[in-house]
C-alpha positions as a printed NumPy array, in Angstrom:
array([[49.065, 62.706, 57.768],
       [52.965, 63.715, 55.664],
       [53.485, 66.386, 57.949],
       [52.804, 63.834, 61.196],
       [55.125, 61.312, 59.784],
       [57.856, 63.608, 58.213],
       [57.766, 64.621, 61.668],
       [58.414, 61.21 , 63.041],
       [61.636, 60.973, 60.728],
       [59.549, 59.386, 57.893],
       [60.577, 59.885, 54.456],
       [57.107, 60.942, 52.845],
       [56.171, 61.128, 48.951],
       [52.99 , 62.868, 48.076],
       [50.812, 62.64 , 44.768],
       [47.838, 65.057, 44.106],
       [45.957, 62.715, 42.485],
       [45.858, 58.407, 41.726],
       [47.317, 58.811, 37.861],
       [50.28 , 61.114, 38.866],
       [51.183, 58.42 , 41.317],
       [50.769, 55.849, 39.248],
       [53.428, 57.149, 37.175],
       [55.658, 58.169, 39.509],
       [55.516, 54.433, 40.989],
       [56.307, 53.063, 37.174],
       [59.274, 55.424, 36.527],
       [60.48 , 54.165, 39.787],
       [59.359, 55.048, 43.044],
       [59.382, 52.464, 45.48 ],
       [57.893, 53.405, 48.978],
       [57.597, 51.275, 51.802],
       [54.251, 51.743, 51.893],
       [51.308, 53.472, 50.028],
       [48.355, 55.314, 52.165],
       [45.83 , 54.98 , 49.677],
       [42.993, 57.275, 50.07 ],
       [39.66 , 56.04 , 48.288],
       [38.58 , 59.709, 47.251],
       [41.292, 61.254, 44.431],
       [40.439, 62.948, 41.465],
       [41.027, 61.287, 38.218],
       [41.027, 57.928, 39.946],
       [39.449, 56.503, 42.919],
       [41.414, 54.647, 44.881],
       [39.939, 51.279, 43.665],
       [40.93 , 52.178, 40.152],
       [44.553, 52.453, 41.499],
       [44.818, 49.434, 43.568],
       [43.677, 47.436, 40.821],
       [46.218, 49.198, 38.457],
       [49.067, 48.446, 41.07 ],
       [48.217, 44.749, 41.516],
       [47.826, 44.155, 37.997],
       [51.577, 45.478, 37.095],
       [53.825, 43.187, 37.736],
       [56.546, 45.308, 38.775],
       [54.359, 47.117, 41.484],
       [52.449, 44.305, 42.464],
       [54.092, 43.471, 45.557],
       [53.734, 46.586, 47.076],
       [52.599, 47.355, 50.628],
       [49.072, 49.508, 50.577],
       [47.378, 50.553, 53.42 ],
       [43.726, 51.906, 52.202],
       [42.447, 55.216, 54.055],
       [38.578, 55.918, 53.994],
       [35.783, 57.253, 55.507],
       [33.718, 54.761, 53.268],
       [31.832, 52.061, 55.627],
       [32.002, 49.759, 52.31 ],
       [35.399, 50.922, 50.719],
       [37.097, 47.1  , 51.633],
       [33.985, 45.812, 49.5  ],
       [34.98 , 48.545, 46.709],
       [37.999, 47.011, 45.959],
       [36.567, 43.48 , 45.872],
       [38.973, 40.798, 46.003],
       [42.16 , 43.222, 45.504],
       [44.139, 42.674, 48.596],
       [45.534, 45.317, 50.711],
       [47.888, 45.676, 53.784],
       [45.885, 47.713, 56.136],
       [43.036, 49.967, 56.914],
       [42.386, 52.84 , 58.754],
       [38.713, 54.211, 59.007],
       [38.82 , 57.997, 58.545],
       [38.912, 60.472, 60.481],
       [42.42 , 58.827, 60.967],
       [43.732, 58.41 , 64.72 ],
       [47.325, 59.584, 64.734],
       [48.441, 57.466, 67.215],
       [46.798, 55.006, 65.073],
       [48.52 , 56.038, 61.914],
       [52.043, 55.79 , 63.825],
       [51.343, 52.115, 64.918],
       [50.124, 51.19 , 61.999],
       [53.058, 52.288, 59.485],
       [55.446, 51.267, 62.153],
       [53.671, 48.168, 62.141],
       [53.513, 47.77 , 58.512],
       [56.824, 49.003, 57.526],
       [58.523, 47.073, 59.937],
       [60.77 , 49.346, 61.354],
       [60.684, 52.919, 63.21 ],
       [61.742, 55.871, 61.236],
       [64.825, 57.206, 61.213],
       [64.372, 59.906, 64.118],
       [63.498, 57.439, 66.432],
       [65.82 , 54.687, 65.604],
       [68.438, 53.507, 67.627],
       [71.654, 54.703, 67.191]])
């Protein structure tokens, strides 16, 4: 999924697992949008959503949850998120969507 949209012109941050991002989000980091897969080591992606939306200075931001998990929206309970996309992910799909979400195309494809 980073390579399509770095492709696109999207700017794309990657974490190997849900604790490393969490820190790089509280030293700073402030995407336009998190894909947030379910399945990471360390920390499942519920685990992370509910650390996000319980800090106040990351609350607010925009989370799209990725999964191949028929139940993952009933995972993360009453934890709000921005999106979904069922896995195996549809790159069309995945275009619209962050396009949709983010509110804007990327930079390759912007006007001039």
């Amino acid at each position: 999924m980073a390579l399509v949209l770095r492709v696109r012109g999207w700017s794309v941050e990657t974490a190997s697992n849900g604790h490393e991002a969490l820190a790089r989000l509280r030293d700073g980091l402030r995407p336009s949008l998190v894909l947030l897969d379910m399945m990471m080591p360390g920390m499942d992606g519920a685990q992370f959503l509910a650390a996000v939306r319980g800090d106040v200075e990351l609350a607010g931001l925009c989370v799209v949850l990725v999964s191949g998990d028929p139940f993952a929206l009933e995972r993360v309970g009453k934890l709000t998120v921005d999106g979904f996309m069922r896995k195996p992910v549809n790159l069309a799909d995945l275009l619209a969507l962050v396009t949709r979400v983010c509110g804007a195309v990327p930079r390759a494809e912007a006007p001039p």
